[in-house]
N, C-alpha and C positions, 0 to 999 in steps of 0.2 A: 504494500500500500504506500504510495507518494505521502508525502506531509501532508498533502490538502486534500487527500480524497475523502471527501466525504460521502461520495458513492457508497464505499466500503463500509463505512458505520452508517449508515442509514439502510443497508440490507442487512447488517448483524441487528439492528434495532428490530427491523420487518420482521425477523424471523424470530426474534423471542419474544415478540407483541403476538404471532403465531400459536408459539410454543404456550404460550401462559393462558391465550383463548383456547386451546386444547384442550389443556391440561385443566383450566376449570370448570367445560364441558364434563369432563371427567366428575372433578370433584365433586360437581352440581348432583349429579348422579347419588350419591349416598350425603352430602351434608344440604337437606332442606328447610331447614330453621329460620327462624324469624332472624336469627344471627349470622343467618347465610344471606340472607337478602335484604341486611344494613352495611356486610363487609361489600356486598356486590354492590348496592347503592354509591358507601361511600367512597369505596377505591376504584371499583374497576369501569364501572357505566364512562368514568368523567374520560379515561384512557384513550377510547378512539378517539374522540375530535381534536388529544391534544395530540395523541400521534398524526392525526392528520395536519393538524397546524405545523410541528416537527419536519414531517415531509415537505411541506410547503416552502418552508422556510432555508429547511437544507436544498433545494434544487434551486431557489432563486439565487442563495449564497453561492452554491456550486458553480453557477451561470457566473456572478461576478466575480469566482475566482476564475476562472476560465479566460473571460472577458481581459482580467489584469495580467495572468501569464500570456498573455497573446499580444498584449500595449508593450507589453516592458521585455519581450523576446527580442534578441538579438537574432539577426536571420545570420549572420558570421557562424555563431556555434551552435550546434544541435543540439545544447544540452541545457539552453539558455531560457526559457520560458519553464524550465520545472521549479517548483519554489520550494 
């Protein structure tokens, strides 16, 4: 992974935002209590929209680091635009 990829942690994020909607599929399954559904109120409901703000916000970042290693590349060395 480059310094600035953030490609790379935002598909490790995707996939244990995955992993954890699985896995509480799962749990759902034997823990149905009043106290399963104030943990799932309070922690997990809020998770998707802020993972999707997350997303959001890493691809536009992504874009303007992109955008800057392309302004401040030297076209002399090939090795000039990775930060």
């Amino acid at each position: 992974m480059r310094p600035c990829d953030l490609n790379s942690g935002m598909g490790r994020l995707t996939r244990a935002a995955n992993d954890l909607r699985d896995r509480w599929r799962d749990t759902r399954e034997q823990w149905t209590d009043g106290a399963c559904r104030k943990f799932e109120a309070d922690y997990l409901q809020a998770l998707a929209p802020l993972l999707s703000q997350v997303s959001a916000a890493v691809t536009k970042f992504a874009e303007v680091i992109a955008e800057a290693e392309s302004e401040c590349a030297d076209p002399d060395r090939p090795d000039s635009g990775l930060i």
